[in-house]
N, C-alpha and C positions, 0 to 999 in steps of 0.2 A: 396199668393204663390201657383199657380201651384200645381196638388196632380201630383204622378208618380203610375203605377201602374204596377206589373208584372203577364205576364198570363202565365200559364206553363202548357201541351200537348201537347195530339200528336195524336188520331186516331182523326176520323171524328163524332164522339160522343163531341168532345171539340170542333167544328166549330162554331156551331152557336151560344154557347155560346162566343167565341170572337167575332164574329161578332156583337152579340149583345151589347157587352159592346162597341166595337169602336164605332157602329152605332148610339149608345147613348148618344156619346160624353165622352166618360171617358176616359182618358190619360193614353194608353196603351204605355209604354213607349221599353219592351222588350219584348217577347216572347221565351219563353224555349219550345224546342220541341227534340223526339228523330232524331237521326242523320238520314239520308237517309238509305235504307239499298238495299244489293242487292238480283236482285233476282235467284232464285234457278240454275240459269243457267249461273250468273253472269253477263249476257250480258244486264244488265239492273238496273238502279236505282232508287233505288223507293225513293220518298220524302213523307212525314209524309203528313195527309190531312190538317194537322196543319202548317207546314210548306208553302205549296203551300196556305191558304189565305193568310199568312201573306205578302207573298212576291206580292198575289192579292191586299193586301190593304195597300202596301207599308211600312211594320210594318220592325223594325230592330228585331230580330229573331239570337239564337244562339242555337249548337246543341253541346252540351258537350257529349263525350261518358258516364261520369260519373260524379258524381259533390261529392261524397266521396272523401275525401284525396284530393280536384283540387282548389288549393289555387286562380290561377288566377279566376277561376267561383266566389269562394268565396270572393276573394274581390274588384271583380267588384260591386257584389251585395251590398255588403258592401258600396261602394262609392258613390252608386247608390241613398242611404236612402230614398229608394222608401216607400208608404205608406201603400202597400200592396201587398201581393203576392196571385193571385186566381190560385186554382190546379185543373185542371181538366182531372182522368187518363192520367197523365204526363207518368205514364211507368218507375219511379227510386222514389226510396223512398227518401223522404227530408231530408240530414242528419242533424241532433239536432242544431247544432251550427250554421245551416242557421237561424231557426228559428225568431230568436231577430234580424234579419237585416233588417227589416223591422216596422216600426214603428205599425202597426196593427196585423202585424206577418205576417201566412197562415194559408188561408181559402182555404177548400177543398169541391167540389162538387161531392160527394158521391152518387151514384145509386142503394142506398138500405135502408133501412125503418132503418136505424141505433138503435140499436147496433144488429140489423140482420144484416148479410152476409158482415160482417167487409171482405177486400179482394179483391183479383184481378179479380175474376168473379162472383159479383152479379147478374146480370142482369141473366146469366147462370141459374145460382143455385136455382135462384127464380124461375124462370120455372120450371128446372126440378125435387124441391122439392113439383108440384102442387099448390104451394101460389096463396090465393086469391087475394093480392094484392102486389103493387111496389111502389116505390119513388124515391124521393130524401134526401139528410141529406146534407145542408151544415154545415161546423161544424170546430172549431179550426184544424190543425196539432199542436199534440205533439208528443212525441218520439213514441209511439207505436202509430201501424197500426190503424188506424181509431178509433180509439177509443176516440177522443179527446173530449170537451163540444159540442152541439148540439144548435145552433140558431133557425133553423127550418125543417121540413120536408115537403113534398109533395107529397099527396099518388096517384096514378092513380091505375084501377079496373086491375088485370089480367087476362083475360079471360084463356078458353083452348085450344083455337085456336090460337094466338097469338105466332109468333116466337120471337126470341132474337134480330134480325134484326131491326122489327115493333116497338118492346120496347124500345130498343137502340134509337130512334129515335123519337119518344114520351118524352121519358124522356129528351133526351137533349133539345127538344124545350122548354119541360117544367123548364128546368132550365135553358136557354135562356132567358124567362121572368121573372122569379122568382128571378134572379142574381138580375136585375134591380128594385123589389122591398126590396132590405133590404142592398143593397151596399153603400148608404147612411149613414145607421144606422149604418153599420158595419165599415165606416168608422170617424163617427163622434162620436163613443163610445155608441150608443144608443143600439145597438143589445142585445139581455138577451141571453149569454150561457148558457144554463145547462147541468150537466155533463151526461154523459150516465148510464145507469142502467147495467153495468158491468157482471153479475149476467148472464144476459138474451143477452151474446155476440153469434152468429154464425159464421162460417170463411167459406166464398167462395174461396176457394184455386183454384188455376189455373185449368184452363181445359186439362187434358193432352188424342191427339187422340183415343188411347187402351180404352177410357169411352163410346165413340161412340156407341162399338157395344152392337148390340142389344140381348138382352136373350128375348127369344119368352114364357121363363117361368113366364116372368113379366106381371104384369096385364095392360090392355091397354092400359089405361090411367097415365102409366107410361111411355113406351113406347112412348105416344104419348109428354106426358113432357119432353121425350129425344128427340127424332125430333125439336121439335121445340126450346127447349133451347140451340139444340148445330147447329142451322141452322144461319147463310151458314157456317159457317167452327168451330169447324172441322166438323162437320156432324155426326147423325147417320146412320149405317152401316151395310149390312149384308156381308158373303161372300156364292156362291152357285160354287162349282166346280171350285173353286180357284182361280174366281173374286171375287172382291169388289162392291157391289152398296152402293150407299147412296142415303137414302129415305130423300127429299127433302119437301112434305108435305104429310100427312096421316089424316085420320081421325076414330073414332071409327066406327065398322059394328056391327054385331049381327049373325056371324057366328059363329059353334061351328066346333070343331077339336082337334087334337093331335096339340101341342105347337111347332110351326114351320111349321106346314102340311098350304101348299095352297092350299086355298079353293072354290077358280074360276079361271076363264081366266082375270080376271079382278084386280089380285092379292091380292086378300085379303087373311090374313095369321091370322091361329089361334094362341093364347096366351093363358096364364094362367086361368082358373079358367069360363071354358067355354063363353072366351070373342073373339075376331077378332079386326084387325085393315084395314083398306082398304088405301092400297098406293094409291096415285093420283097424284102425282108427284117423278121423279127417275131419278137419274145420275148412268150410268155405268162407270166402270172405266175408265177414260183416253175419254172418251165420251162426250157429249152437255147433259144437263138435258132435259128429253121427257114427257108430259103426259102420264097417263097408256096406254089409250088406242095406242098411237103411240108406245110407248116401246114392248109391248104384240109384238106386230107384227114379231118381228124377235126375238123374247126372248127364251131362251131354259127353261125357265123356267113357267110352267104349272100346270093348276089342282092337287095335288097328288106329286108336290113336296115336298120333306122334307127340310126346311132350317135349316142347324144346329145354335144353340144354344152355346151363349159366354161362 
């Protein structure tokens, strides 16, 4: 008999991983992804990156605004006695009673060293709490957030240069391959769950813009874990004379200064605790991102600037 299998996402972090399982030959029979949405001018619709392969590799694909309370989602799946449902940052939480509709249940692939950074922005959070390292956790859905038993994990090195972007993208490939060593197992009853260490949970809660900006009181190397965990969007941010930039890539200097004061033409900016960070890449508002040195060029902003502080 045939297996049926459901894959559920939506950014472009869940791509390769369906591709990998179709490419594999595993019997992708549905995909769940969020709806299109518009955008901010409405003159346009955007489709999920999850959506657009599906419809690449001819896959039947459904986009429910919510799947709480929505009997006909529920009991298609229900009809469906698929063998397994794979999650991958789908974007809606699995309500309880999906669970058991599927003979293996849902498995969810997780972008955090579980039971760290349980939540909607690991990958964030790992940066810019400076961690040494990242993963994956695939691992049961039960009722509460991420928390469920743990089949296995997959660490990669975090460096401190490395933005959220580079990881995002790392990681999925790595659970691109990693799917395809243990979906077997997962589906033939061999997989070993074990339960998480509860004790030692963290929560990556959403990234909300207002976290952006930058306090030039913070040490650099924080700083620089803001840049790059919250790069490309939303971005860290400064404002000077009632623009906005957002610094794009930075890295540590060894200038000293007042916390804020710019300290070249080349924009390096003091911080806390007689440290510097050197911008090297910048978006002005409503602008194209520029190298420093092209930015400098028309910039009102120079040596002996003061940049206020969040």
């Amino acid at each position: 008999m045939s297996r049926k299998i459901i894959f559920m996402g939506t950014p472009l972090f869940a791509v390769p991983i369906l591709k990998s399982l179709y490419q594999n030959g595993y019997p992708i029979h549905t995909v769940y992804t969020q709806p299109p949405q518009r955008s901010h001018r409405g003159q346009k619709i955007n489709k999920s990156p999850v959506q657009g392969i599906s419809e690449t590799l001819n896959l039947d694909f459904r986009t429910p605004e919510d799947l709480s309370d929505n009997q006909q989602e529920f009991e298609f799946i229900k009809n469906l006695n698929a063998d397994l449902a794979i999650v991958v940052a789908y974007g809606q939480i699995i309500p309880q009673n999906y669970l058991n509709l599927t003979k293996k249940g849902f498995i969810n692939i997780h972008a955090s060293i579980l039971p760290e950074w349980r939540g909607a922005a690991p990958i964030q959070r790992s940066i810019m709490n400076l961690d040494s390292e990242i993963g994956i956790s695939i691992m049961k859905i039960v009722e509460k957030l991420d928390s469920g038993p743990v089949s296995n994990i997959h660490k990669i090195r975090l460096d401190r240069n490395n933005n959220a972007e580079e990881i995002s993208e790392k990681l999925s490939f790595l659970a691109a391959k990693k799917i395809l060593d243990e979906i077997d197992d997962i589906l033939d009853n061999k997989a070993k769950f074990i339960d998480q260490d509860h004790s030692k949970a963290s929560y990556a809660k959403k990234i909300e813009k207002i976290e952006g900006e930058i306090n030039w009181n913070d040490e650099a190397e924080k700083i620089i874990g803001k840049i790059n965990g919250l790069f490309p969007v939303p971005g860290a941010f400064f404002n000077f004379k009632g623009e906005r930039y957002k610094i794009l890539k930075a890295e540590i200097g060894n200038g000293i200064g007042q916390a804020g004061e710019v300290l070249s033409d080349k924009l390096e900016i003091a911080c806390t605790n007689n440290q510097s960070i050197k911008i090297l890449e910048i978006q002005r508002q409503g602008k194209k991102p520029q190298k420093i040195g092209e930015f400098m060029l028309g910039s009102s902003i120079r040596k002996g600037s003061l940049l206020s502080n969040a």
